[in-house]
N, C-alpha and C positions, 0 to 999 in steps of 0.2 A: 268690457261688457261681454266680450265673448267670453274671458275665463270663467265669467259668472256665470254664463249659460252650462257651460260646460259642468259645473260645481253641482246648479241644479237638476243636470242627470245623473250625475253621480248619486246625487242624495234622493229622488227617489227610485233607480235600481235599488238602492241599500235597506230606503222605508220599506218595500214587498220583498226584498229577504229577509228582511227580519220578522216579516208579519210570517214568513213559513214557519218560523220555533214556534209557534202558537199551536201549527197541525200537531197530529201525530207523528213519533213517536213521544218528540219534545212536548208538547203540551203548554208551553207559556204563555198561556191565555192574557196573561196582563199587559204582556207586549203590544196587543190590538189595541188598547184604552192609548198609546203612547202615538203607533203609525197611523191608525187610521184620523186620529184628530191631527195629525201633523200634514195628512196628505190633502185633508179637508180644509184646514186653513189653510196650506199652501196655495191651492185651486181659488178660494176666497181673495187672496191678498195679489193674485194675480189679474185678475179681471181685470183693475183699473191700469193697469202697466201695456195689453196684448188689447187692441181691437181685431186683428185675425185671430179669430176663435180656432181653428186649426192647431194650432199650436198645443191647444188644450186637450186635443187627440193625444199625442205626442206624449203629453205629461201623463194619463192614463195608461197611453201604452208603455209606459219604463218602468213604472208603477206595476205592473201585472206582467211583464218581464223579469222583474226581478223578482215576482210572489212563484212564477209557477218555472222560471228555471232551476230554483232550489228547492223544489218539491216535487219536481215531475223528472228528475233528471235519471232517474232510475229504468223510464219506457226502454230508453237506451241499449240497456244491461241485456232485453230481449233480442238485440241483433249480433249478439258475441258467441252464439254458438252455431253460427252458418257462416263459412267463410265468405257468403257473398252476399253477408250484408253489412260486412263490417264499414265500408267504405261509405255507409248511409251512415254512423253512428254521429259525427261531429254536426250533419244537418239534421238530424233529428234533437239534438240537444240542446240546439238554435230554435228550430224553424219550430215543430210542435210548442214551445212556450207562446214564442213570438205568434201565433197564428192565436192562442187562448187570451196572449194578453190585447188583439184588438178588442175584443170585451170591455176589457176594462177602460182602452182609448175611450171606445163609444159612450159611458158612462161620461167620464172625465167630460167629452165634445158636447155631448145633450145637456148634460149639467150646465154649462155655459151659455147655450144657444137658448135655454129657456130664461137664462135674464134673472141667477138669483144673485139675492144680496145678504147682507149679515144678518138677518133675522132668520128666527126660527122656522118659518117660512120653506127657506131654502136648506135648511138642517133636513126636514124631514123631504124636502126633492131629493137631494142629493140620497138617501137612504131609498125613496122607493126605486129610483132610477138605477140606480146599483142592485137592488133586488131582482126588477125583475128581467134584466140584460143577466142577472145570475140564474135566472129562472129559463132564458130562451139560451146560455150557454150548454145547459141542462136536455135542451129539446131537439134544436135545428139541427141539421143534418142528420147524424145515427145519435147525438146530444153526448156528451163528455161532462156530468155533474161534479167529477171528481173536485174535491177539496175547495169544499163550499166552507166560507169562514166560520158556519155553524159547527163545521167539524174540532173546531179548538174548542168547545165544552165537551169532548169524548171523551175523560175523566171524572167530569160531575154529572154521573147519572142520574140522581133527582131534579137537575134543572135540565136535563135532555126529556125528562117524561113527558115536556107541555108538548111535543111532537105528536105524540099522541092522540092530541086534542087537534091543532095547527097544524101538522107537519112538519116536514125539514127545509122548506120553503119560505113557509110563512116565519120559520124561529130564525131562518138566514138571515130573512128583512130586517126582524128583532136587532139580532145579531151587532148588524153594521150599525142601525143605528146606536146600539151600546157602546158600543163601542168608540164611535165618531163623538158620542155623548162628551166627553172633556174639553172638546172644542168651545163648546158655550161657555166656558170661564173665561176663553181669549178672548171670544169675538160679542162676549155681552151685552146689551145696553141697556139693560137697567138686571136690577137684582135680581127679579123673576124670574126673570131666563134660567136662571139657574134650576131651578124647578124644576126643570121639564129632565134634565140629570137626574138629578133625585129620585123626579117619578120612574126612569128607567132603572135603578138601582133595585127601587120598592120592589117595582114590576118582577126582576133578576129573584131577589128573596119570596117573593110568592112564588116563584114557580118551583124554587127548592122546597119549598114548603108542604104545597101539592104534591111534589114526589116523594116526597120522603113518606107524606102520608098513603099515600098510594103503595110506596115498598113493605112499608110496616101491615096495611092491608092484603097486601097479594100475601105474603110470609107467614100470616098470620089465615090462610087460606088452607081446606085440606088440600092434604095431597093423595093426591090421585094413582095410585097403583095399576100399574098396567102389565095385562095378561101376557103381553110379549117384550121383549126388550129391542131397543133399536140399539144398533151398537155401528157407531160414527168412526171409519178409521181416518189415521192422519200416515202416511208412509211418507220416503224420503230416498225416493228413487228418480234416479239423474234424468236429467232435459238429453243427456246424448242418447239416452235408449232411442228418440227420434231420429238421428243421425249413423249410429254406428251398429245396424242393423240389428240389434240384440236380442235375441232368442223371447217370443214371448211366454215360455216358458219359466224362466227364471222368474218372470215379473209375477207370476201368477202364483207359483209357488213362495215366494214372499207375501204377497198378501194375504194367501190363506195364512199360511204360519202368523203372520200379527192379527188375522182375524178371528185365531183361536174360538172354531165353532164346537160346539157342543151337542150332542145328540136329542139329547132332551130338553131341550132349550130353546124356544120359541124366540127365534132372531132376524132381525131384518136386516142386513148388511149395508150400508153403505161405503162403496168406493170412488174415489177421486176422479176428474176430469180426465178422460183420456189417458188412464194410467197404463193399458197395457198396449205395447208397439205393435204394430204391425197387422193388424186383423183387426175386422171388422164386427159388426152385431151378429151378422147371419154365421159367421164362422166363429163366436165363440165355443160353440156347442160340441166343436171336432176338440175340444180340449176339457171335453166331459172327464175324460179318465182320471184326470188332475184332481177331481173334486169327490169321486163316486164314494171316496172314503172319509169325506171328511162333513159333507153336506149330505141333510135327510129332508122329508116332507116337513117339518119344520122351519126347516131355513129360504129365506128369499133372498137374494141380491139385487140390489140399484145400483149401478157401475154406471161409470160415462165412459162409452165407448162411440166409435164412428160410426156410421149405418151410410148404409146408401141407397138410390135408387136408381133404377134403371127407365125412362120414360122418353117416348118416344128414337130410342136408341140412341138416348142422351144419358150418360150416368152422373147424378146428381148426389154431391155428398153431403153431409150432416152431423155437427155437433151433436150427437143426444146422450141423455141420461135414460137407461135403459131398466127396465125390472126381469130378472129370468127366476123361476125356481130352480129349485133342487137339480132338474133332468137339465137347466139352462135353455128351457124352452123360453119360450119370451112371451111376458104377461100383458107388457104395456112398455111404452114408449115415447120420451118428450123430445122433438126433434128443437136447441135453440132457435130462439126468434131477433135476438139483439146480437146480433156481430160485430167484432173490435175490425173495425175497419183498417188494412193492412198486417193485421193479425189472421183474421180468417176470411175476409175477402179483398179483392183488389176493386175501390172505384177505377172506372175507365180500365175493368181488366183487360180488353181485345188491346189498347193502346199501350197501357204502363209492360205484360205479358211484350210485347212487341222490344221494347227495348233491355227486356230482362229481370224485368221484376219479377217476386211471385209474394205467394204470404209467407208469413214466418211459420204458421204454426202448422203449412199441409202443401207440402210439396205437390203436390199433382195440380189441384187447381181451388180455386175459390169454393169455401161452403155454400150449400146454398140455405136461405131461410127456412125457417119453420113456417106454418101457416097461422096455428094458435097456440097459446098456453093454457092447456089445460087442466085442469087438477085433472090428479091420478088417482081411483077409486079402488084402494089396495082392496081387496075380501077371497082370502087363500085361507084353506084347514083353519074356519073361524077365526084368522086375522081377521079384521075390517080399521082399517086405519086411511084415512086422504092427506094427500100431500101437494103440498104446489112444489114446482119442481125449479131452480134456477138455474143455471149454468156460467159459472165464472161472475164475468163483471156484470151480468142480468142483476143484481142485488144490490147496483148502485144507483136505479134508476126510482126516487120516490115520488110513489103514488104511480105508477106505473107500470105494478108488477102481477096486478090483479085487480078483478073487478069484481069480482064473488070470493065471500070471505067464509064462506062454506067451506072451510079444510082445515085440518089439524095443526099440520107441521109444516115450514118453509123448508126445503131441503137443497143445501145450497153447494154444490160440488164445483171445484175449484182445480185449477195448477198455477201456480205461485211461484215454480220453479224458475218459470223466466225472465225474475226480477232480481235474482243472486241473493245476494244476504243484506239489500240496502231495505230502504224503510215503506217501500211499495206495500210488501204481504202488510204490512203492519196498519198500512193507510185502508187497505181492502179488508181488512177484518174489522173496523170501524164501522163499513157503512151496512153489513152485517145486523149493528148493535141499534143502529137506526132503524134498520127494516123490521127489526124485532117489535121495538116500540112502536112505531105507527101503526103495524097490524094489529100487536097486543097476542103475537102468535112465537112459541119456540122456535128459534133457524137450529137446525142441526148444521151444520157444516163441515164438511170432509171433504180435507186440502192435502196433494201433493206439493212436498217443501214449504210447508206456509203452517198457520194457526190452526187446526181441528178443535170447533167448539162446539158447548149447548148453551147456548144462548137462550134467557127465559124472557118473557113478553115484556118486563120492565128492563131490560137491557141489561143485566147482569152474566154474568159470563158464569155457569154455573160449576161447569167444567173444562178442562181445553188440554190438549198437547201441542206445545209449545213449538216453534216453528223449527224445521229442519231434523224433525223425532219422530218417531215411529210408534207408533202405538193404536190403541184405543178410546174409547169413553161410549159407556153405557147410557141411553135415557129408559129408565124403568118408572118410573113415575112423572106424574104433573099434575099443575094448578092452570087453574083456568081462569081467564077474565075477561069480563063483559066486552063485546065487538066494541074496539075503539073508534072515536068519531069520525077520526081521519079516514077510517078503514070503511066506514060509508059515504064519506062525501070528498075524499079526495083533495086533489087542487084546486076545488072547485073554494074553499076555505084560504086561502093563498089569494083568489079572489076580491074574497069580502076584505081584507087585509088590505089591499090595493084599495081599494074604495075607500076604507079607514082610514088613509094615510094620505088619500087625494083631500077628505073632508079638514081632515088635521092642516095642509096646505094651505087650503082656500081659508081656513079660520084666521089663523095666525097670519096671514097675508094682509085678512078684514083688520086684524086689531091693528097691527102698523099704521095703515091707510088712517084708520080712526086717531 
């Protein structure tokens, strides 16, 4: 009995690594139709075996151990270039999975505690309880949404459009139950059942259906020429510029050279997350001389650079994405509001600071939040362009990111750098292509060491430099399309979805009883 116990931890650690080929960059979305009805009947055919429900914690959490230490195993890669955090690395490759997959325990433990059985009934508990424990992984504390199983359709952009409509929430829900869907052929008891497969299959081709009509629509849409061009770079300058004091000179003269400005040429620059070492917002401007030849009243720059403040003879620092002209005076300023906890702050910093921690990404001390995000109301020498502004992992939080859908462009500045060459950049430029479609708005995105894309409102990647390359990409024109639904009502739609799926419960509960 024991070896068998043993057997079934083995097999599902192995069911949630395999459900990760499914994310990006692998994509084998079919794999879900295999694990997830295998981890759903397992849970089924156990109930009558375990009267301590506990146990069924257990088996959720090995389950989501083994989905998120083969996809998240990359966080890691961010503590190898400070000698004094390497000795974190082996508990952080543990403990952050292990800490994500009690989620999936809790699913697994509710699912049992509420008493389902082999009808469909409990097909669709098992689906909404899984939703929306994906939905509060997403929220509680600073919320970690990363590599929600919705993300294994990030290939098939016409069935990603119904986001649009739902969100990335409500298509999650979808998601599992699709996928859970083959279970009903095991656990049957009459032919009907089957049905409710099928109807999820149906459901799967309408929504390709809708996209595809929706792409051939936006495509078939003018295109819109614009008076200036925004021009997105992507550089490929090293994570030691933060360690090995390096001149911020080099880094800036790099970037002008691949920013290759033009005099007559009405251009909006966008630069990467905290690309240049060592200096702050208020002191870019001592490094006017760098520029005087190469930038005119034509030209603006958006950089993510540090800022700080000084308040109450406390200096407070700040992630932001900044706007300067030409003279790098400073036009406007989004200080972030969503901090990678242990990346840019320390919880319990007076405690953890006490025994020698600090953050990875700012040696002096913890950032401090921003207060709001607000769109940025560009209007320079007859620009007028609005932008929402994000910074880094801000782009992975949906329906989150905004409440007024009054602005142009999502402008999403990144460093990617501190993920090495494993499949991190590639997971984060994903959720990118999601935030595209639920606003129905272009992401520009300009990445040190990572993906630099234009992203159009149907999730199409329209142009990109590829990650670890240096260059540019121009947006000179666009189409436009009507405010998506999501983008006025939110998760508040994820909502009504719960409802639908509690009614769906109590029906098929009634028809058993009957």
């Amino acid at each position: 009995m024991k070896n068998k116990f043993y057997i079934e931890l083995i097999y599902l650690i192995l069911l949630g690594v395999l459900t990760s080929l499914s994310l990006p960059p692998f994509n084998y979305v079919v794999i879900n139709f295999l694990t997830f009805s295998l981890f759903y009947v397992f849970l089924i055919k156990k109930i009558e075996f375990y009267k301590n429900k506990r146990i069924f914690f257990l088996y959720g959490w090995l389950f989501g151990f083994g989905y998120f230490v083969s996809n998240l195993y990359w966080i890691s890669i961010s503590l190898t270039f400070d000698q004094n955090f390497k000795f974190l690395i082996p508990f952080t490759i543990i403990l952050i999975p292990g800490f994500l997959a009690l989620f999936y325990g809790l699913v697994a433990y509710l699912f049992i505690v509420l008493k389902p059985n082999k009808n469909l009934s409990s097909f669709f508990l098992f689906s909404l309880i899984f939703g929306i424990v994906e939905f509060l992984r997403g929220s509680i504390l600073t919320g970690f949404p990363w590599n929600l199983i919705a993300y294994s359709f990030s290939n098939q952009i016409e069935i990603l459009n119904i986001t649009s409509i739902i969100g990335t929430y409500s298509f999650n829900l979808f998601c599992i139950s699709l996928f859970t869907s083959p279970s009903i052929f095991i656990l049957k008891e009459n032919k009907k059942d089957i049905s409710i497969s099928v109807a999820f299959l149906i459901t799967t081709m309408s929504f390709y259906i809708l996209g595809s009509q929706n792409l051939e629509k936006f495509n078939n849409q003018q295109v819109k020429k614009l008076d200036y061009k925004i021009r997105i770079l992507s550089s490929n300058i090293g994570i030691d510029r933060f360690y090995n004091n390096i001149d911020p000179i080099t880094a800036i003269e790099e970037l002008i050279e691949i920013s290759s400005p033009k005099k007559n040429e009405k251009i909006i620059f966008i630069w990467p997350e905290g690309i240049i070492p060592g200096i702050y917002q208020d002191q870019l401007k001592e490094y006017k001389w760098l520029f005087e030849n190469k930038f005119n009243e034509n030209h603006l720059l958006a950089i993510g650079i540090n800022s700080k403040e000084d308040k109450n003879k406390k200096i407070k620092f700040f992630n932001s994405l900044s706007i300067f002209d030409h003279d790098l005076n400073l036009i406007n300023s989004y200080k972030k509001i969503n901090l990678v906890p242990f990346g840019e702050f320390l919880p319990f910093e007076k405690l953890l600071k006490s025994i020698g921690l600090k953050t990875i990404t700012n040696n002096y001390q913890s950032y401090s939040k921003g207060k709001k995000r607000n769109i940025i109301d560009l209007k320079y020498n007859n620009l007028s362009v609005k932008i929402l502004p994000l910074i880094c992992y801000e782009i992975i939080y949906s329906g989150k990111i905004f409440t007024n859908s009054n602005f142009d462009y999502i402008v999403n500045i990144s460093e990617d750098g501190w993920f090495g060459k494993s499949i991190g950049p590639e997971q984060h430029l994903i959720h990118s292509i999601f935030r595209a479609i639920e606003s129905g708005k272009y992401v520009l995105r300009s990445v040190n060491n990572g993906t630099t894309a234009i992203i159009n409102p149907l999730g199409v990647i329209e142009q990109k430099v590829d990650t670890n390359n240096s260059g540019y990409i121009d947006l000179i024109a666009s189409r436009k399309i009507e405010t998506t639904l999501f983008s006025k009502f939110g998760n508040k739609i994820f909502g009504f979805i719960i409802l639908l799926y509690i009614f769906l419960i109590f029906s098929f509960n009634k028809l058993k009883n009957e």
